[in-house]
N, C-alpha and C positions, 0 to 999 in steps of 0.2 A: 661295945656294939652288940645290939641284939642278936643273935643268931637263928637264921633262918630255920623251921620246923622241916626237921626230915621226911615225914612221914611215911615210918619205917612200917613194910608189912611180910608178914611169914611168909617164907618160900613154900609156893605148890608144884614140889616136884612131879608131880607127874604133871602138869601143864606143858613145864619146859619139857619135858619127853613127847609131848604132842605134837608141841611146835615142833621137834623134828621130822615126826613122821609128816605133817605136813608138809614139809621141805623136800622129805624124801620123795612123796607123789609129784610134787611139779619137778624134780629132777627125773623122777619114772617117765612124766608125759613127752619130757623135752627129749629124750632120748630116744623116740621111735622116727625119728625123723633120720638119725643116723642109725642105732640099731636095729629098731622093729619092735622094741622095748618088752616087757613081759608078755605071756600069753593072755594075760585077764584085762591089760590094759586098754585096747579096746572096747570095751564093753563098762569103761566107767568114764566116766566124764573129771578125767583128772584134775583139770582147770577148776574146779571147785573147790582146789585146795588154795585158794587162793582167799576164797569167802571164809574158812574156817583160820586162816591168820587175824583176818578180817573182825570177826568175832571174838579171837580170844584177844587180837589186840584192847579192844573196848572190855573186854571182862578185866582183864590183866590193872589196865590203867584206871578204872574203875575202884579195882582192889587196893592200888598202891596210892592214889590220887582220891581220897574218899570225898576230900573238899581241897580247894586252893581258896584261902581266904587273904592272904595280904600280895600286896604287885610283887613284893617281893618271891612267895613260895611261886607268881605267875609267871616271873622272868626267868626262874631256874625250872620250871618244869619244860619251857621251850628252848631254853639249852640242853635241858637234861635230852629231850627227844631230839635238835638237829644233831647232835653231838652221837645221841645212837645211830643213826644215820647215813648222815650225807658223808662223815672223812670215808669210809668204805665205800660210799656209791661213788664218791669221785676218785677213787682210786681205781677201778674197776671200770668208770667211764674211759679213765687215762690210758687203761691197757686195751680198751675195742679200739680207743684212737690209734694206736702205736700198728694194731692188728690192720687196723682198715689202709694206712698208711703202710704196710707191706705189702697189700694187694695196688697200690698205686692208686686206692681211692679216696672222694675226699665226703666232707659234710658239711654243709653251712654252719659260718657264725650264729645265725637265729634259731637251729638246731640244735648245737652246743649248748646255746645259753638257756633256751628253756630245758634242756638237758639236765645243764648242770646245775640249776637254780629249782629244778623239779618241777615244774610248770608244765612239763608235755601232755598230760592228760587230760589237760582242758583244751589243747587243737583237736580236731577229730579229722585227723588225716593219718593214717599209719604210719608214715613215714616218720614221724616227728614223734610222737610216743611210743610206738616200738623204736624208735632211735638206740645207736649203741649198746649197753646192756642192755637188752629188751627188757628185763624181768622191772626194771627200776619202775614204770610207769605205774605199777602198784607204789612203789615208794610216792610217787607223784600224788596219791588215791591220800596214802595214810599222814603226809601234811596237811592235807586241807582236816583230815579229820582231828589232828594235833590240834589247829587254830580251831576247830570248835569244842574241844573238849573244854574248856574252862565255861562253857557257855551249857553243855550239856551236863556237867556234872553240878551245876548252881542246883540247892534245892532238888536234889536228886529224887529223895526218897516222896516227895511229893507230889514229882512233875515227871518222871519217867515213865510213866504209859504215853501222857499226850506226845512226848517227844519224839515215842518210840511208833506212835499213830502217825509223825507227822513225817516221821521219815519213809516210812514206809509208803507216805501217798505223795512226794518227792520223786520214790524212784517208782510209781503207777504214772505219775504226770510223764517223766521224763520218758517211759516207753510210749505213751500215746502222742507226744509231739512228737516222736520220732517213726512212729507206726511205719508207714509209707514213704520213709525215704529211702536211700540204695545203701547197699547192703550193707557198706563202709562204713554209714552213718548209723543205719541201726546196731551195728557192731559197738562203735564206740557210746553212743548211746544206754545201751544196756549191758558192755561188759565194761568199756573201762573210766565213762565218766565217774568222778568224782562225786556228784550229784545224787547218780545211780545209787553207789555202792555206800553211802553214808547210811543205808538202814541196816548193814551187815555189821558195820563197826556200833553205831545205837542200839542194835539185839544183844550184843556182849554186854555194853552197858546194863542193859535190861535183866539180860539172864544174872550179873552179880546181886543186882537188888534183890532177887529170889534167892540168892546162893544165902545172903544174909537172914533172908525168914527161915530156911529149913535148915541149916548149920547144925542145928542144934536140936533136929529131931533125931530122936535112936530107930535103927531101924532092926528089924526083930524078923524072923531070924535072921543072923549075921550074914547066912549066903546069899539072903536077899540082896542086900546088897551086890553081890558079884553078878548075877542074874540080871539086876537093872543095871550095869557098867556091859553088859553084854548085848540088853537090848540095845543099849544105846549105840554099840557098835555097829550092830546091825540095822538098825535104823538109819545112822550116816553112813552106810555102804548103799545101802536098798537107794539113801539120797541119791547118792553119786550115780548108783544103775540105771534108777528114772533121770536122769538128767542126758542121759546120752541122747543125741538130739535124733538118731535111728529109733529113739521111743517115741517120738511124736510123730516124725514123718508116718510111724505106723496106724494111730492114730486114727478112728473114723471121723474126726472132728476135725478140720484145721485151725491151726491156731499160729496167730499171730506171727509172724517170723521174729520182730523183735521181742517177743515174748516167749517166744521156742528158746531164744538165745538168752536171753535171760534166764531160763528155769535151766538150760544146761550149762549155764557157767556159775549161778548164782542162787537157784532154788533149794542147795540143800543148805542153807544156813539157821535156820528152824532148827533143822535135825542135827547143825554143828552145836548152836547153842546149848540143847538138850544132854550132846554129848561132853562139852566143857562143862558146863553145871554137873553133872553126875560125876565124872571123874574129879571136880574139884573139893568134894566132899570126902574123896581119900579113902572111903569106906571098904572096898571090896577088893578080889587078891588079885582083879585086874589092874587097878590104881599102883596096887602095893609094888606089882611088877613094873609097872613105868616107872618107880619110884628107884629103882635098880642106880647106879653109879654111871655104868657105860651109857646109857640112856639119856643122863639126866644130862652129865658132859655133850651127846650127841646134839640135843636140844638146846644146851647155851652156843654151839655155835654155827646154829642151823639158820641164823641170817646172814654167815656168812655163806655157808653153803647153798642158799637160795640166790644170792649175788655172783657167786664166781664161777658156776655147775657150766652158765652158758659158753663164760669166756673157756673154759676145758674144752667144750663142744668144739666151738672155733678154731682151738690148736690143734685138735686133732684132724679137723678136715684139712688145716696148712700142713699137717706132716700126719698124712695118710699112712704112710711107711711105718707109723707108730703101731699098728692096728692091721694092717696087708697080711693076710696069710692067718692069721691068729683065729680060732673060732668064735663062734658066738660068744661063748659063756666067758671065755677070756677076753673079749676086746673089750665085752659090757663091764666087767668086774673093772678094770683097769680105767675106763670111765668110772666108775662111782668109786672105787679107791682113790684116784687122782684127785677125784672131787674136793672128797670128805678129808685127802691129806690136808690143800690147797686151803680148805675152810678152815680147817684148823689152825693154819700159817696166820692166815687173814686176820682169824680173828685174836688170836695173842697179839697179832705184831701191826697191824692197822687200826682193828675196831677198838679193842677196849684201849691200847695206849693211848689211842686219839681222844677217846672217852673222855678217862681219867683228865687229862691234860685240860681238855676244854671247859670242861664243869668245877675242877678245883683253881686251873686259871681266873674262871667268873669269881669263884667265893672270895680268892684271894686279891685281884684287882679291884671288882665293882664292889662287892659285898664286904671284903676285909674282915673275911670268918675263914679258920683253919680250913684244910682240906680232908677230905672223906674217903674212907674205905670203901671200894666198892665191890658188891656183888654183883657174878651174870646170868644166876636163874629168872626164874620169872618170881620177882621181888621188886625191890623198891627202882623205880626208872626204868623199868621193862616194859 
C-alpha cells in the first residue's frame, strides 16, 4: 500500500515561543476582571492576541501544508487538525459542565451541541458562543478556516494576493451589513464571526508566500537584523496601543462603531503578520532568544494553556478562600502558575495522547500505513 506523504517541515522555534507569548496576553487580559491584571494592561487592547494566533496559524499551515495533492494527504490533514483540537476542547467543555452543575446551573441541549461540534460562532447571540469555555469560540473561527485551507492553499503561489484581496473585502462587507445594528450584532459581526476573521488566518497564508521569496536574502550588517526583529516588536505593540478603543473615541472623526471594534480587536494583524515573517527568518538575537528551551517548551503547550487559563479563573472564584488574604503579587502568581502547571498536565496527558491515538488509529484502520512519531513545535500538523 502506498503511503501517505508526510510533508515534513523544519521547526521555527521561535514561532512556537510566540505562540506562547500570545497565550500568555489573553491569559494577562482575562485576569483583570478578577485581579486588576498588570499595570500596562489597560492601555493595550489584549484581545488582539487572538488575530496574531490567527495569523500564525495560516503561516504555520502554510509552511507544513505547502500542497494537499491526493484525498488521501486531504483526509489526514483534517484529522490531523480535529485531533489537535476538539479531544482538549471537550474535555475542558466537560469540566465548565461539572462547574456549572455545582452552582446548581443548567445549559441547553442546543448549547452543548453547537458547543461541542464548534459551531457556536456562527449564532450571533453571546450566550451561545461565549458558552462554557468561553475562549473555544475562536476554536469555532479556526474550523471553518481548517475546511477552507485545502481550497486556499490550491495554486498558492499564483493566486494568493486575489485571495488575500478577497478575504479582506469579506470582512469590509461583513462590517458594512452590520454597520447599524445593536451592539450585540456588531460585536459578533466584527470580532467573532468566522466570516470576519478569515482574512487574519489568509494574511498568515500570505505573509509565508513572502517568507519564501526573502529566506534567502543575507542581510548585511548582521545587527540589522536584530534592529528589524525590534521594529517589528514595536510595531505589534504600537498595533495593540492604537487599537484600544479610548484611541478612537479620542478621535476628532467618528468612526464606525463596528469598525472601532474591528480595529481594536482585529486591526493589528498587518503588524502581527510583519512580526511572524521577521522573526521566522531566525536572523537576529531577538529570534535567537525565543529560540531558548524554556520558551519553546512554554509555546508547545500554550493551546493548552489558552484552554484551561479560564476554567483556573472559575475555581478560584468557587474557592475564594484560595486567594483571601493573600496580596496582589501572590494571588496573581498563583493564578498563572496554576495556569501554566494545569497546561502542562492537559497537554501531556489529554492533547497529544489524544493526538497520537487519533491520527495513527486513521493510518492504521482507514489507510493501513504504520504509525508516526510525532512532534509539538510548530512543525509538521501545527
Amino acid at each position: 500500500m502506498r503511503r501517505v506523504k508526510t510533508m515534513q517541515a523544519q521547526r521555527i522555534d521561535s514561532l512556537t515561543s510566540l505562540r506562547f507569548i500570545a497565550a500568555a496576553l489573553v491569559v494577562i487580559f482575562h485576569s483583570k476582571g478578577m485581579f486588576g491584571g498588570f499595570s500596562f494592561a489597560p492601555h493595550f487592547s489584549l484581545t488582539q492576541a487572538v488575530s496574531m494566533f490567527y495569523v500564525l496559524s495560516g503561516f504555520i499551515l502554510a509552511h507544513t501544508h505547502k500542497n494537499i495533492s491526493s484525498s488521501k494527504e486531504l483526509g489526514m490533514f483534517y484529522i490531523s487538525r480535529i485531533s489537535r483540537i476538539w479531544p482538549l476542547h471537550l474535555a475542558c467543555s466537560l469540566a465548565v459542565i461539572a462547574i456549572i452543575h455545582h452552582y446548581s446551573g443548567q445549559i441547553s441541549a442546543t448549547t452543548t451541541a453547537l458547543n461541542f461540534s464548534l459551531l457556536q460562532a456562527w449564532i450571533p447571540d453571546q450566550t451561545i458562543y461565549f458558552s462554557l469555555n468561553g475562549v473555544a469560540w475562536s476554536l469555532s473561527d479556526e474550523v471553518f478556516f481548517y475546511a477552507l485551507f485545502p481550497l486556499l492553499i490550491l495554486n498558492i503561489k499564483k493566486t494568493w494576493q486575489i485571495k488575500l484581496a478577497a478575504s479582506f473585502t469579506l470582512t469590509v462587507l461583513m462590517l458594512f451589513a452590520f454597520r447599524d445594528s445593536e451592539r450585540h450584532l456588531m460585536l459578533w459581526s466584527a470580532y467573532i464571526s468566522p466570516l470576519t476573521r478569515l482574512s487574519e488566518f489568509m494574511l498568515g497564508i500570505a505573509a509565508y508566500q513572502i517568507h519564501l521569496r526573502i529566506k534567502h536574502i543575507e542581510i548585511k550588517p548582521h545587527f540589522a537584523a536584530t534592529v528589524i526583529e525590534a521594529l517589528a516588536i514595536a510595531l505589534a505593540g504600537a498595533a495593540m496601543w492604537v487599537g484600544d478603543l479610548t484611541f478612537f473615541s479620542s478621535l476628532p472623526l467618528a468612526i464606525n462603531k463596528s469598525v472601532s471594534i474591528w480595529f481594536a480587536n482585529c486591526g493589528g494583524a498587518i503588524a502581527f503578520a510583519f512580526l511572524i515573517l521577521t522573526f521566522s527568518l531566525e536572523r537576529g538575537l531577538i529570534s535567537k532568544a525565543l529560540r531558548i528551551r524554556p520558551l519553546v517548551y512554554l509555546g508547545e503547550i500554550s493551546f493548552a494553556l489558552y484552554m484551561v487559563h479560564q476554567i483556573i479563573l472559575r475555581l478560584m472564584d468557587m474557592y475564594p478562600q484560595l486567594t483571601s488574604g493573600l496580596p496582589f503579587a501572590a494571588a496573581i502568581s498563583l493564578y498563572y502558575a496554576s495556569s501554566i502547571i494545569c497546561a502542562a498536565a492537559a497537554h501531556h496527558l489529554i492533547e497529544t495522547p489524544s493526538r497520537k491515538l487519533i491520527v495513527n488509529t486513521t493510518r492504521n484502520v482507514i489507510y493501513k500505513e504504520k504509525s508516526i512519531k510525532y512532534e509539538t513545535g510548530v512543525t509538521k500538523e501545527n
